[in-house]
C-alpha positions as CSV (number, residue, x, y, z in Angstrom):
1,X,24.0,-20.0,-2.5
2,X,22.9,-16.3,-4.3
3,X,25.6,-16.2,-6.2
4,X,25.5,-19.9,-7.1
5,X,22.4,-19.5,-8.5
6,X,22.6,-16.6,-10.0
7,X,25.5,-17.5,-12.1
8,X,24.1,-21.3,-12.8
9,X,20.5,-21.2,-12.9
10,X,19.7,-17.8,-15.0
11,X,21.9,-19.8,-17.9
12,X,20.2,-22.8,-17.7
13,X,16.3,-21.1,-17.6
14,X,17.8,-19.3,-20.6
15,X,19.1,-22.6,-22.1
16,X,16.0,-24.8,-21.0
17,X,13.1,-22.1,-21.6
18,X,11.1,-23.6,-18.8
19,X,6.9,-23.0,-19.1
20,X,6.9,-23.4,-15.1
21,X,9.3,-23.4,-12.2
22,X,8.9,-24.8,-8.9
23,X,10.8,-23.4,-6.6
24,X,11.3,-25.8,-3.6
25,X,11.7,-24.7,0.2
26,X,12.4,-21.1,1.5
27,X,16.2,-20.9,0.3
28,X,14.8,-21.1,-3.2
29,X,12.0,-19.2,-2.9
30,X,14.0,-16.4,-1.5
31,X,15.7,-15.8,-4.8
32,X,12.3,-14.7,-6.2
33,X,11.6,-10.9,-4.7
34,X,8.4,-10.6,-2.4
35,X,7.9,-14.1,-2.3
36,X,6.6,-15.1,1.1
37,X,6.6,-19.3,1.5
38,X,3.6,-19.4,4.7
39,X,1.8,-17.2,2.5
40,X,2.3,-18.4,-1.2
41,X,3.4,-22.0,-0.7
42,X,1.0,-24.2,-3.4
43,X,-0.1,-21.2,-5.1
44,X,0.4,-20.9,-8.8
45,X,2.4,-17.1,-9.3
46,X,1.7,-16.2,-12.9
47,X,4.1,-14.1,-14.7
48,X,6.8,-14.3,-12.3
49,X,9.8,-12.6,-13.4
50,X,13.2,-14.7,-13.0
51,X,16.4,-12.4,-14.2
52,X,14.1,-10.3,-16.7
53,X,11.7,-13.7,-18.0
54,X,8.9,-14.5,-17.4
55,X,7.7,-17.8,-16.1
56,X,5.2,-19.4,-14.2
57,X,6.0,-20.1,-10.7
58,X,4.8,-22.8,-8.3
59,X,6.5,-22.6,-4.9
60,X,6.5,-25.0,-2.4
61,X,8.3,-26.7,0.6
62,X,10.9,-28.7,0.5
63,X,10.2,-32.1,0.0
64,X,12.6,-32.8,3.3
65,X,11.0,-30.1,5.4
66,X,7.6,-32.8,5.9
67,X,10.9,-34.8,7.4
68,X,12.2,-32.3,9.8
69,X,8.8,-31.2,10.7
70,X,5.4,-33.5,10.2
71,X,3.4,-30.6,11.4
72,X,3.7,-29.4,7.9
73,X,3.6,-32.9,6.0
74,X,-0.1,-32.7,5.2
75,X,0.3,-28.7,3.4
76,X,3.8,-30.6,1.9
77,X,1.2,-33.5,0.2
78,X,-1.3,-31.1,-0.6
79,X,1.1,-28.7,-2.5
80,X,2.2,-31.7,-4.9
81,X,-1.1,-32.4,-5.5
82,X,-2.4,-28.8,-6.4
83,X,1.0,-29.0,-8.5
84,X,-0.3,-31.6,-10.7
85,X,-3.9,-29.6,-10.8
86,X,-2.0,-26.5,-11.9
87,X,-0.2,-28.2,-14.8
88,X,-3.3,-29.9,-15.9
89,X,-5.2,-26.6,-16.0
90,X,-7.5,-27.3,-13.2
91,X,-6.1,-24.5,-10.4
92,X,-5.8,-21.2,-10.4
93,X,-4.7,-18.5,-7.9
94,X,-7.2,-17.1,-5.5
95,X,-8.4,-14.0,-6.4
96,X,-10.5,-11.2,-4.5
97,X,-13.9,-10.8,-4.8
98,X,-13.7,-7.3,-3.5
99,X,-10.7,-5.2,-4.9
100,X,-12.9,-2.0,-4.0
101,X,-13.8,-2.6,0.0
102,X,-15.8,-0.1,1.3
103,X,-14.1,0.6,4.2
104,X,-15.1,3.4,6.4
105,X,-14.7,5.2,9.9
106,X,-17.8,6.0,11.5
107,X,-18.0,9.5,14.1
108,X,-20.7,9.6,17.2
109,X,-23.7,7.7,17.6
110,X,-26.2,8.5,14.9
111,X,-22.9,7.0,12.0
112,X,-22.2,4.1,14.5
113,X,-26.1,3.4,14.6
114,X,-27.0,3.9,11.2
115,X,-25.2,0.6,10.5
116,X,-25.9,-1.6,13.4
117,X,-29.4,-0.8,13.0
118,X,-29.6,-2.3,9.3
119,X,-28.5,-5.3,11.1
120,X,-30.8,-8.3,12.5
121,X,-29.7,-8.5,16.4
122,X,-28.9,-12.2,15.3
123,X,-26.0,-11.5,12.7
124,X,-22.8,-12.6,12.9
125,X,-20.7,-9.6,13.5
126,X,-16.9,-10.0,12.7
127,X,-14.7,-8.2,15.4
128,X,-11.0,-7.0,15.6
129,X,-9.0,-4.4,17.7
130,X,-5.8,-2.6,17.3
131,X,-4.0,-1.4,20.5
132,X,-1.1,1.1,22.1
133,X,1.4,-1.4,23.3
134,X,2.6,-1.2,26.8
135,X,0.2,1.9,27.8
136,X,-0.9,0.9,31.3
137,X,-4.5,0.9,31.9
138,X,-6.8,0.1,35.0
139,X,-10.4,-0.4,34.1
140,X,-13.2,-1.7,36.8
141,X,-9.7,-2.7,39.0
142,X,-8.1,-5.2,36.6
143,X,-4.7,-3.8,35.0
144,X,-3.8,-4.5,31.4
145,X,-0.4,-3.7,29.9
146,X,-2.1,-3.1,26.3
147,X,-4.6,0.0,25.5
148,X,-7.0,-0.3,23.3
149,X,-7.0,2.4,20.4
150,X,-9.7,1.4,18.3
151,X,-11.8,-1.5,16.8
152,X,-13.4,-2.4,13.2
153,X,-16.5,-4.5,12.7
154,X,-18.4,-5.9,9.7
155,X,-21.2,-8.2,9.0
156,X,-20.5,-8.7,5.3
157,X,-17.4,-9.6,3.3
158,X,-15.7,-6.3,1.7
159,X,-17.0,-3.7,3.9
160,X,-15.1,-3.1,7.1
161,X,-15.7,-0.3,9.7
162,X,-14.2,1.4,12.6
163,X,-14.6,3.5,15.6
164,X,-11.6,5.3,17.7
165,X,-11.8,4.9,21.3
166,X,-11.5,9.5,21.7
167,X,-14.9,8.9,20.1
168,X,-17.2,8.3,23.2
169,X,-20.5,8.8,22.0
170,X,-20.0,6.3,19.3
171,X,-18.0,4.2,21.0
172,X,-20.2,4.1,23.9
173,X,-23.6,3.1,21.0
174,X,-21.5,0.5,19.8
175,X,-21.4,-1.2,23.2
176,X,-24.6,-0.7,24.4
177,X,-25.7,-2.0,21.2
178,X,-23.4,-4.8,21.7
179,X,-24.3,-5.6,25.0
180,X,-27.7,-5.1,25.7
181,X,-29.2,-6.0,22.2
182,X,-27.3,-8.1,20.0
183,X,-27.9,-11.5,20.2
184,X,-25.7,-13.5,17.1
185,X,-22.2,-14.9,17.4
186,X,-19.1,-12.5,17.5
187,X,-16.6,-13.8,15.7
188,X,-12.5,-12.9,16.3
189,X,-9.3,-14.1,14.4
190,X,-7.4,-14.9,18.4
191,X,-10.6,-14.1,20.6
192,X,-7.7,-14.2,23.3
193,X,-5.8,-11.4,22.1
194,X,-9.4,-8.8,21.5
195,X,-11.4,-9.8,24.3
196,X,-9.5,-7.9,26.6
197,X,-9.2,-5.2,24.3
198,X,-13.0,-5.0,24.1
199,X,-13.4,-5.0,28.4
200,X,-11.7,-2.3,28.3
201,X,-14.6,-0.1,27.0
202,X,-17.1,-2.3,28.6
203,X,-17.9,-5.0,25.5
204,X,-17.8,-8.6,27.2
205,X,-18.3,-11.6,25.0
206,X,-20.4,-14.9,26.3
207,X,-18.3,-18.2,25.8
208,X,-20.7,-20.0,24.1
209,X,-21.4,-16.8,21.4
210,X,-17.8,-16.8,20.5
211,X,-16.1,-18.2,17.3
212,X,-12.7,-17.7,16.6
213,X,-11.3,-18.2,13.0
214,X,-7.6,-18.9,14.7
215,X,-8.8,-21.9,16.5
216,X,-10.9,-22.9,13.2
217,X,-7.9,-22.8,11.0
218,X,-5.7,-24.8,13.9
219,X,-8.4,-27.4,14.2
220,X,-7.9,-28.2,10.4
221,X,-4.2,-28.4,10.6
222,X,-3.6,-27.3,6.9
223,X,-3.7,-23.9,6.7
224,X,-1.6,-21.0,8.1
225,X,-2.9,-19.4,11.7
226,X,-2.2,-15.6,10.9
227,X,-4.4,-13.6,9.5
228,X,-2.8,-12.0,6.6
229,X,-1.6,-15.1,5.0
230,X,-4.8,-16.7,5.8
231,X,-6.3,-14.3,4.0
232,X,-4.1,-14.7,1.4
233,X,-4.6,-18.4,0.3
234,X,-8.1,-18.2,1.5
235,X,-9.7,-15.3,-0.2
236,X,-6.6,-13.7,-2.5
237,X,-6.6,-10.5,0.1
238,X,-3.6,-8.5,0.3
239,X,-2.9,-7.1,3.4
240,X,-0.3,-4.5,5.0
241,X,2.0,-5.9,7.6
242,X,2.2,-4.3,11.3
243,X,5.4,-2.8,11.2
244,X,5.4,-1.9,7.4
245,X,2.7,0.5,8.1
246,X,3.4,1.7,11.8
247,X,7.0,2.2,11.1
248,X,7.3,5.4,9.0
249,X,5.5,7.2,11.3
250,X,7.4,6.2,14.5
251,X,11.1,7.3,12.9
252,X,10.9,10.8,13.8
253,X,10.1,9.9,17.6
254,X,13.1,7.5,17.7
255,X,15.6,9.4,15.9
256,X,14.7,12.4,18.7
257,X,15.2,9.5,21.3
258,X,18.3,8.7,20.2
259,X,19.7,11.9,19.5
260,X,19.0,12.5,23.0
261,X,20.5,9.7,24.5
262,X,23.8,10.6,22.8
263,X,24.2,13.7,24.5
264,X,25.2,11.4,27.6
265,X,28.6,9.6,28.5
266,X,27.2,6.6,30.0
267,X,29.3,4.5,32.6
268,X,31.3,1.3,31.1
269,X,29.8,-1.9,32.3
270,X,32.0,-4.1,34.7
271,X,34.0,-6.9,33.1
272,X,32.2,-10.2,33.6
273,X,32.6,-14.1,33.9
274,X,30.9,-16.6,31.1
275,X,31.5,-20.0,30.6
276,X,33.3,-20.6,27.5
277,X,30.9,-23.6,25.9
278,X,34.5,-24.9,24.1
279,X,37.0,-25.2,26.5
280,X,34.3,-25.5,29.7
281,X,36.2,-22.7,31.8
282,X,35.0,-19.5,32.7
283,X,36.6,-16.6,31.2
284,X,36.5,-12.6,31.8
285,X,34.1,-11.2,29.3
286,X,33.5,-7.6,28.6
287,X,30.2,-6.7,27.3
288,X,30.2,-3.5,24.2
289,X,29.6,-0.5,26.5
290,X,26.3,1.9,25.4
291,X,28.4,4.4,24.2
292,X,29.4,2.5,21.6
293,X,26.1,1.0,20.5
294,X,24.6,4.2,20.7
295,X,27.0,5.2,18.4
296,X,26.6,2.8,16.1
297,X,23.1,2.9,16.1
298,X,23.0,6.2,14.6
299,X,25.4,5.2,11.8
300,X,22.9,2.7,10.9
301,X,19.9,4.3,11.5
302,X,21.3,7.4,9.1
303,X,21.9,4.4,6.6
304,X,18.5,2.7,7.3
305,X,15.8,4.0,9.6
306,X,13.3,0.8,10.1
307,X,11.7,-1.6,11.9
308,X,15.2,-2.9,12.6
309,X,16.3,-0.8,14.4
310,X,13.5,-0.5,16.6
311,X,14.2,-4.3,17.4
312,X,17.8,-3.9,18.0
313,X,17.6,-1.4,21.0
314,X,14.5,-3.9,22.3
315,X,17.6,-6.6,22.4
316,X,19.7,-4.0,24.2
317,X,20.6,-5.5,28.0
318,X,17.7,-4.3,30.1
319,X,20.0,-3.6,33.1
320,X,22.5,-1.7,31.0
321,X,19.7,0.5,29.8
322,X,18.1,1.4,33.1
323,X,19.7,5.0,33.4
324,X,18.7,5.5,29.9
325,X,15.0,4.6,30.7
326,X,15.4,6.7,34.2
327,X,16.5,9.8,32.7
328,X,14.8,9.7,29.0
329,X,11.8,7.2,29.4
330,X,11.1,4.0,27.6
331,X,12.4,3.6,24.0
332,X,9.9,4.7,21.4
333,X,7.8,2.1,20.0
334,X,5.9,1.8,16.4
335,X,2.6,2.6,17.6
336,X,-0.7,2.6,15.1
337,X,-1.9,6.0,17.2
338,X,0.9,7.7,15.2
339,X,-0.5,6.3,11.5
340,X,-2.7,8.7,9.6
341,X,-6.6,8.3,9.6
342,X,-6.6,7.3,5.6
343,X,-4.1,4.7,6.1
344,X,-5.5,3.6,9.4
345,X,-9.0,3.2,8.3
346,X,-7.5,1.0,5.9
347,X,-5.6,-1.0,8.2
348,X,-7.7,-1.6,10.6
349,X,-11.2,-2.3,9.1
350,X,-9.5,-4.5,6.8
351,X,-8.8,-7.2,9.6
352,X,-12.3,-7.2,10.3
353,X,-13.1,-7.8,6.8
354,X,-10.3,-10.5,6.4
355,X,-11.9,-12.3,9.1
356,X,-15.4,-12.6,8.1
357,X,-14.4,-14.2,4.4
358,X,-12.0,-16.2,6.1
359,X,-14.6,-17.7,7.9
360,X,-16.6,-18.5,5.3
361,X,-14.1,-20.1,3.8
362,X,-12.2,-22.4,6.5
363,X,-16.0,-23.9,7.1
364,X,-16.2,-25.2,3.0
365,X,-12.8,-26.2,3.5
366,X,-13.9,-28.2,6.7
367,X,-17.1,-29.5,4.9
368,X,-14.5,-30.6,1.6
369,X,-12.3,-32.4,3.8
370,X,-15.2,-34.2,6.0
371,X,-16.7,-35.2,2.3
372,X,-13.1,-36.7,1.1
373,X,-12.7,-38.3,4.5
């Protein structure tokens, strides 16, 4: 299709001089670089560039995807409509408020109090938490698989702040601060996923004080659920994805992993019988032995060292890798402890802050639709 395009379509925008270009369902919007459909569908891109021109861009879904799936027929109707708002003049892209956040991380309890204490006890306080996956951890008897690392807070869109759970003394101010005298509504984007992160350092939530900007943006049915491209269409936010800014960090830990694992001849695996889904007979089948993925795992990782790779050795048969895991522990994971503090603070407090001007947002959008309804 690429090639298609690229031979057709850059002669006839340089024949046809288009003023704007809608680009129509992810195939399409794949031939412009960055461009992220959940995220940008129904958002005018100015300036796009398109083989060295630039045009105004207007990507949407395709007009059969509302067909295939109605779960997305009310954004579908909506994009057409903000189309003809962008070509009269009336829409423009969402742009943030706040391009300089101040974002910080705060060290013991007389930093951690110093903000909380500016606070009313009655504020909305916005909550997120980032975690070590697959750390074991036993707190008051009840296991979790996840370990908290740290969380970010804010009470006001573009600030953003975070404490490291090494830091005990401010760690421990922010929860009995939390606990014993705030009073407001604590507000998560997936209350299900940080609530146990927050038990784990003692910071337990009442049902009835918590609001969840998830659930909000479900409820309305016309807006994206994660965070980042919530953020996006909401409140023109930026933000970093997981791996993008994990993954540099982690290479040097799994190219040391793999390296090691190398060193070993590892036995065949046994021939085995699958059921051909053609013919409907079984047939002897002899899975790739782990010498020879290893091997070609390091000629691609040389090639290419990210995220991919990480998520081709998860996919790796979990019984064939059980003498790797016994003799050279679980396979390195990206892992936000290993991410600098500059970048982290960044990272981190910025969920926080994406969450309390999402919020803000998804209730005007609620009040808009209840006034057209």
């Amino acid at each position: 299709m690429f090639s298609c395009a690229g031979h057709h379509l850059k002669r006839e925008i340089e024949q046809q001089n288009p003023k704007v270009i809608v680009p129509m369902g992810a195939a399409a919007c794949r031939l412009v670089d960055g461009l992220d459909i959940e995220k940008q569908h129904g958002i005018p891109m100015i300036g796009t560039s398109w083989w060295g021109k630039t045009i105004d861009t207007f990507p949407t879904y395709h007009p059969a995807a509302g067909l295939h799936a109605t779960d997305i027929m009310t954004e579908l109707l909506e994009d057409f409509e903000d189309l003809g708002r962008f070509l009269r003049g009336e829409l423009t892209a969402p742009v943030d408020e706040y391009p300089d956040p101040d974002y910080r991380l705060l060290k013991g309890k007389k930093q951690v109090l110093s903000i909380l204490d500016q606070r009313s006890i009655y504020d909305i306080i916005y909550v997120d938490t980032e975690f070590e996956p697959d750390v074991s951890i036993i707190v008051n008897e009840r296991w979790y698989r996840d370990r908290i690392y740290c969380l970010s807070f804010c009470f006001t869109p573009g600030t953003g702040y975070v404490i490291k759970v090494d830091d005990t003394e401010g760690m421990a101010a922010f929860t009995e601060w939390m606990m014993t005298r705030h009073r407001g509504q604590v507000c998560y984007h997936s209350a299900i996923a940080d609530m146990p992160m927050l038990e784990q350092v003692g910071v337990t939530t009442p049902i009835r004080r918590v609001d969840d900007t998830m659930e909000r943006s479900y409820l309305l049915q016309r807006t994206p659920q994660g965070l980042k491209a919530l953020a996006y269409r909401l409140a023109g936010m930026h933000m970093d994805d997981f791996l993008d800014v994990v993954t540099p960090y982690a290479v040097d830990l799994m190219a040391e992993w793999i390296i090691n694992i190398s060193m070993d001849d590892w036995p065949k695996p046994a021939e085995q019988m699958v059921l051909d889904g053609k013919t409907g007979e079984y047939k002897k089948y002899k899975p790739q032995g782990l010498n020879t993925k290893i091997k070609r795992l390091i000629t691609d990782f040389t090639k290419n060292p990210g995220h991919k790779v990480f998520k081709r050795v998860g996919e790796w048969d979990e019984e064939q890798m059980l003498p790797v895991i016994d003799k050279y522990g679980y396979i390195p994971k990206p892992n936000i402890k290993y991410v600098p503090e500059k970048h982290l603070i960044r990272y981190a407090a910025r969920d926080a802050d994406a969450t309390c001007r999402v919020r803000a947002m998804l209730i005007k959008l609620k009040r808009r639709i209840r006034h057209v309804a």
